[in-house]
C-alpha positions in Angstrom: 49.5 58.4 -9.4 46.2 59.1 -11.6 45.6 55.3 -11.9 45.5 55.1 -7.8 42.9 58.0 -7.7 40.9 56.6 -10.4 40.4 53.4 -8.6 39.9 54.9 -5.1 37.3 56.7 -6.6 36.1 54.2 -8.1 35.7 51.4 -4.8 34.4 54.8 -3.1 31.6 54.6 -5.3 30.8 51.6 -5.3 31.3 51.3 -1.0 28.7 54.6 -1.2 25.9 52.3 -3.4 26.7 49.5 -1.0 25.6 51.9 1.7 23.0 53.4 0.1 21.2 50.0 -1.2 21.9 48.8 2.8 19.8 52.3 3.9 17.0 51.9 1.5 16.8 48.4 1.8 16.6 48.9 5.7 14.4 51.5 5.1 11.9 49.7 3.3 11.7 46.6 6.3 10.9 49.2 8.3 8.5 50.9 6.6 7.0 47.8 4.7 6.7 46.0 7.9 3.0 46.6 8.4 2.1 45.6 4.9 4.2 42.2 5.3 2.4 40.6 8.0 -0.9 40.7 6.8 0.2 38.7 3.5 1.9 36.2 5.6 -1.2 35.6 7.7 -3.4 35.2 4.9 -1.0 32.8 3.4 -1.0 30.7 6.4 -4.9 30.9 6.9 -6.0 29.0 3.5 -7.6 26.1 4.0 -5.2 24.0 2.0 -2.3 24.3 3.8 -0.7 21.2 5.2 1.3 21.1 7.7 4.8 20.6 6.0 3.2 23.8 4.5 2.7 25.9 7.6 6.0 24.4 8.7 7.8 25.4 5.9 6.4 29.1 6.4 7.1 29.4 9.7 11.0 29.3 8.7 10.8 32.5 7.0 12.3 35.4 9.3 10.0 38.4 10.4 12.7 40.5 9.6 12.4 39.4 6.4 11.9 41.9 3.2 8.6 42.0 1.3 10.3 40.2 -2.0 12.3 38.1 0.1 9.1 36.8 1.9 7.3 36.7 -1.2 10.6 34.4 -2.7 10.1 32.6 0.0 6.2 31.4 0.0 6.4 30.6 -3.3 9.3 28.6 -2.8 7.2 26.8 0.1 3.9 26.2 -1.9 6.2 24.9 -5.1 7.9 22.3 -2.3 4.7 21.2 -1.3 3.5 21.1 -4.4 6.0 18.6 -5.3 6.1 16.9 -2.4 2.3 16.0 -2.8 2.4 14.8 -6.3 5.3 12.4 -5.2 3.4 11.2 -2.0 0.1 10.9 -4.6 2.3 9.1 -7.0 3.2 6.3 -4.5 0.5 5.7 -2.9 -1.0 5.4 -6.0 1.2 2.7 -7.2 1.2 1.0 -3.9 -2.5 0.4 -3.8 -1.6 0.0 0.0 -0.4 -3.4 -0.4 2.6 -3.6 2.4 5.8 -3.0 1.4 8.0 -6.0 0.7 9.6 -7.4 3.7 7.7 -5.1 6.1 5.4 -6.9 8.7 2.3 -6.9 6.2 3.6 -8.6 3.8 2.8 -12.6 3.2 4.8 -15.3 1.6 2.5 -15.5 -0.9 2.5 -12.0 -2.1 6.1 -12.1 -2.1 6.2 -15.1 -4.3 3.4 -13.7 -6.7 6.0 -10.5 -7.0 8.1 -12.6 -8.8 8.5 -11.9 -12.7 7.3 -15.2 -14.8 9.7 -14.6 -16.9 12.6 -14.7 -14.7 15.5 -17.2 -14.9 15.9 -19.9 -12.8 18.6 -18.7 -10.4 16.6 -15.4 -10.3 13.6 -17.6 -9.8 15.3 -19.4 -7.2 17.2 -16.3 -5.2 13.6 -14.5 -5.0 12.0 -17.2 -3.2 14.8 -18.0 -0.5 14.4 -14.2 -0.2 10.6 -14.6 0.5 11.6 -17.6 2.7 14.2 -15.2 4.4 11.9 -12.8 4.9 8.7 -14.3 5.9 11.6 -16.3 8.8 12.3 -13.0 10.2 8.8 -12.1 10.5 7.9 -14.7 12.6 
C-alpha cells in the first residue's frame, strides 16, 4: 500500500509542475506579446534580408514564445547563411559557363571537358555523349 501512495504522489507532482510550467509559460506569451513583435519586425526590416530569408521568417507562429521565436530567427539567418555560401560556391565554380547538356552548351565545350588523360573507351564514350547531346539539342 505505501508503495502505491508514494508513487501517486509522486505523478501528482509531477502533473502539478506540468501545470504550472503550462500557466507560466502561457502567461509569459501573453504578457511578452508586446515585446515580441517589435523584434520580429526589426528582424524582417534589415536591408540584407533575402527573400528565402523573409520567407523563412514568416513561418514562425505569432503565438510563438519569445525564446522560441528567438530559436527560430537564428535558425533562419544560419539557413540562409548556408544557403548563400553554397549558391556563392557554385556560381563561383561555374564561371556561368552552361551546364553540360543544357541548351547553352556547344559541342566544342563539351569535348574540351574531356580529361587528356582519359582512356580511350572513356575518351571515346565522352564524345558520343557530346554527339548525343548536342543531337538532342538540335
Amino acid at each position: 500500500m505505501n508503495r502505491i501512495s508514494v508513487r501517486s504522489t509522486v505523478l501528482s507532482s509531477v502533473f502539478l509542475l506540468g501545470l504550472a510550467a503550462c500557466a507560466t509559460e502561457q502567461g509569459s506569451m501573453t504578457g511578452g506579446s508586446g515585446a515580441t513583435p517589435s523584434t520580429g519586425t526589426a528582424v524582417r526590416g534589415g536591408a540584407d534580408a533575402t527573400g528565402e530569408l523573409n520567407a523563412c521568417l514568416a513561418r514562425i507562429p505569432k503565438d510563438s514564445t519569445a525564446g522560441a521565436r528567438m530559436v527560430a530567427e537564428e535558425s533562419c539567418r544560419r539557413d540562409e547563411a548556408v544557403r548563400q555560401s553554397i549558391v556563392g560556391t557554385a556560381s563561383t565554380k561555374s564561371g556561368d559557363r552552361a551546364s553540360s547538356g543544357t541548351q547553352g552548351d556547344t559541342l566544342d565545350a563539351c569535348m574540351a571537358r574531356i580529361p587528356k588523360d582519359a582512356s580511350a573507351g572513356q575518351r571515346m564514350l565522352a564524345e558520343e555523349s557530346c554527339k548525343r547531346d548536342q543531337a538532342n539539342r538540335q
